[in-house]
C-alpha positions as CSV (number, residue, x, y, z in Angstrom):
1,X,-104.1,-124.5,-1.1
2,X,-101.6,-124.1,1.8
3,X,-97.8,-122.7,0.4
4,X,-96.3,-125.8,1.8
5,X,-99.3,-128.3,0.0
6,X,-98.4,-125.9,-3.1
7,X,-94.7,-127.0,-2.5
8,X,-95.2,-130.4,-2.2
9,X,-97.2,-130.7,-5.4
10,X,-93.9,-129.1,-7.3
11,X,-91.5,-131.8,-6.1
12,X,-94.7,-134.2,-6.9
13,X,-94.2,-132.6,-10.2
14,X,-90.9,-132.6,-10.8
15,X,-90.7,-136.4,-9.2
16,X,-93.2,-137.8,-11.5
17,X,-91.1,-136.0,-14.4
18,X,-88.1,-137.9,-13.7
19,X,-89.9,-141.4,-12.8
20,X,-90.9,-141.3,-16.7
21,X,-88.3,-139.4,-18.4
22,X,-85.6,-142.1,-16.7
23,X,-87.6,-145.2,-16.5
24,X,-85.5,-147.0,-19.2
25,X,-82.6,-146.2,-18.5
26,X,-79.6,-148.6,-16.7
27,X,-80.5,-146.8,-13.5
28,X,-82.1,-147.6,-10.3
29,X,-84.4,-145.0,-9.4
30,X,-86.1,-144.5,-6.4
31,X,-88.8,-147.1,-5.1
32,X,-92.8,-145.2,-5.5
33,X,-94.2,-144.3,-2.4
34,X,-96.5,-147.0,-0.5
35,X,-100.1,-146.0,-0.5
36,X,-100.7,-145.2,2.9
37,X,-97.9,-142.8,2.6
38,X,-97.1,-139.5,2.0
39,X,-93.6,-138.8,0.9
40,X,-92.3,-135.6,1.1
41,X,-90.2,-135.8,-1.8
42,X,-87.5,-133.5,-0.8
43,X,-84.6,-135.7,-2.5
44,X,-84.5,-137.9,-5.8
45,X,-81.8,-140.6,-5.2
46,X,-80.8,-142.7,-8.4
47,X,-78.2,-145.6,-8.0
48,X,-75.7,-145.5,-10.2
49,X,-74.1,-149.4,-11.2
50,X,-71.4,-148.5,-13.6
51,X,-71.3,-152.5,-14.8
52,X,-75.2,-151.4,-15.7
53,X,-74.5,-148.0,-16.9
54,X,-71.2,-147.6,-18.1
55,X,-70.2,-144.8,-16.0
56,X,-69.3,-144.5,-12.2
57,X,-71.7,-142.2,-10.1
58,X,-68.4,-139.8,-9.7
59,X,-67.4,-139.7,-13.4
60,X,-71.6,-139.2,-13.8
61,X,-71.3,-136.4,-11.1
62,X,-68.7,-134.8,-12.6
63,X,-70.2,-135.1,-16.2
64,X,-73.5,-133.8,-15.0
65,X,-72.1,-130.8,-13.6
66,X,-70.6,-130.2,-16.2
67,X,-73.4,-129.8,-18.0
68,X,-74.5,-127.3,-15.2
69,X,-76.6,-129.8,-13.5
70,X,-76.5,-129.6,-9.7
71,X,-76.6,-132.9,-8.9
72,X,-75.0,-134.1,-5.3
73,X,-74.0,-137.1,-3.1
74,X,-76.5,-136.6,-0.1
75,X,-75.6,-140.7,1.3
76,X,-72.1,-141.4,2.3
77,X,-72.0,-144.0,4.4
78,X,-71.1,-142.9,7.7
79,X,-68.5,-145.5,8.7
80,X,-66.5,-144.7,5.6
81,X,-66.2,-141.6,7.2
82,X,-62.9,-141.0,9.1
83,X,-64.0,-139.8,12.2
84,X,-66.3,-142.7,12.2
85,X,-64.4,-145.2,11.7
86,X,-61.7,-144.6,14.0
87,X,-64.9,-143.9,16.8
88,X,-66.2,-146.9,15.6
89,X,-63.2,-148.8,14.9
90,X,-65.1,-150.1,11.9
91,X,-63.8,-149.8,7.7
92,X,-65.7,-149.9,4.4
93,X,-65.9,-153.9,4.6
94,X,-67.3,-153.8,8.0
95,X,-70.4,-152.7,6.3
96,X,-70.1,-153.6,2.5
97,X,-73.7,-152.8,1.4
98,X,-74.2,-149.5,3.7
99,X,-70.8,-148.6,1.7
100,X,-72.2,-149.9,-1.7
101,X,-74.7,-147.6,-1.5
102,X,-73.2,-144.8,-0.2
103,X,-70.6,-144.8,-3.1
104,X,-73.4,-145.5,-5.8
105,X,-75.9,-143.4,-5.1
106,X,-76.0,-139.5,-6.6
107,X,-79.1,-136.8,-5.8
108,X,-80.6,-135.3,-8.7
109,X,-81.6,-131.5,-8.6
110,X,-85.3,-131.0,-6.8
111,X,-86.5,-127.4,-6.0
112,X,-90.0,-126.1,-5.6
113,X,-88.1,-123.6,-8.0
114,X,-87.2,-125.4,-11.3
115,X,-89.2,-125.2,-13.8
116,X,-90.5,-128.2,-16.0
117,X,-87.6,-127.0,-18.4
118,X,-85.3,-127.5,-15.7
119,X,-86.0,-131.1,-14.8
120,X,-86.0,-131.7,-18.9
121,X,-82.2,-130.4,-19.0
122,X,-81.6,-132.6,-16.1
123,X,-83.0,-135.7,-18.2
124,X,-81.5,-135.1,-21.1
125,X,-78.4,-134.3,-20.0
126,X,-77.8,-137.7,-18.0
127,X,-79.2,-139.4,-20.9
128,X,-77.2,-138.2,-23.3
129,X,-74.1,-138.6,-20.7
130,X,-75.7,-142.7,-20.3
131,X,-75.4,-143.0,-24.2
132,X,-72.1,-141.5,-24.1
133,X,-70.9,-144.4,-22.1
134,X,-73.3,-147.6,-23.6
């Protein structure tokens, strides 16, 4: 196989590891690919509703890095953003489910380097933060 197919069947991996390690927990996770797709799977986006989960996605953020997790906020909505908004003249409730989203949603860690031990950490560490907080 091509590097890049090679690459793409990591992140498939490593996708497909967190799909069934956080399936039950008070998370959204991201929707499967449709099958006349093919999904690169460069990010894996997980909404974070603390009423659901007990935790906000920045106390999460912070928790999982804690635990030497790099997870990330990849989604801020862009008229949230200062220089947006006074471009756009717009605020937060302009927009309230772009800004929802953008302040609920946190990127786990996804490299064609990490090792299935590393996606493992990953789950149990934001499970054991998510029972923390039930």
């Amino acid at each position: 196989r091509r590097p890049e197919e090679r690459r793409l069947a990591r992140r498939q991996a490593i996708v497909a590891k967190y799909d069934a390690g956080l399936a039950d927990l008070p998370l959204t996770l991201p929707p499967p690919a449709t099958p006349d797709t093919r999904h690169a799977c460069h990010l894996y986006t997980l909404q974070i509703d603390e009423a659901r989960a007990g935790i906000t996605r920045n106390d999460l953020l912070v928790a999982m890095r804690a635990e030497n997790i790099g997870v990330g906020v990849h989604y801020e909505a862009i008229h949230t953003l200062g220089f947006y908004q006074k471009l756009l003249g717009l605020t937060p409730e302009d927009l309230p489910n772009a800004a929802w989203i953008g302040e609920h949603t946190l990127s786990m860690p996804l490299s064609t380097a990490m090792s299935d031990e590393d996606a493992d950490d990953a789950i149990t560490a934001i499970r054991t933060i998510l029972d923390w907080h039930a």
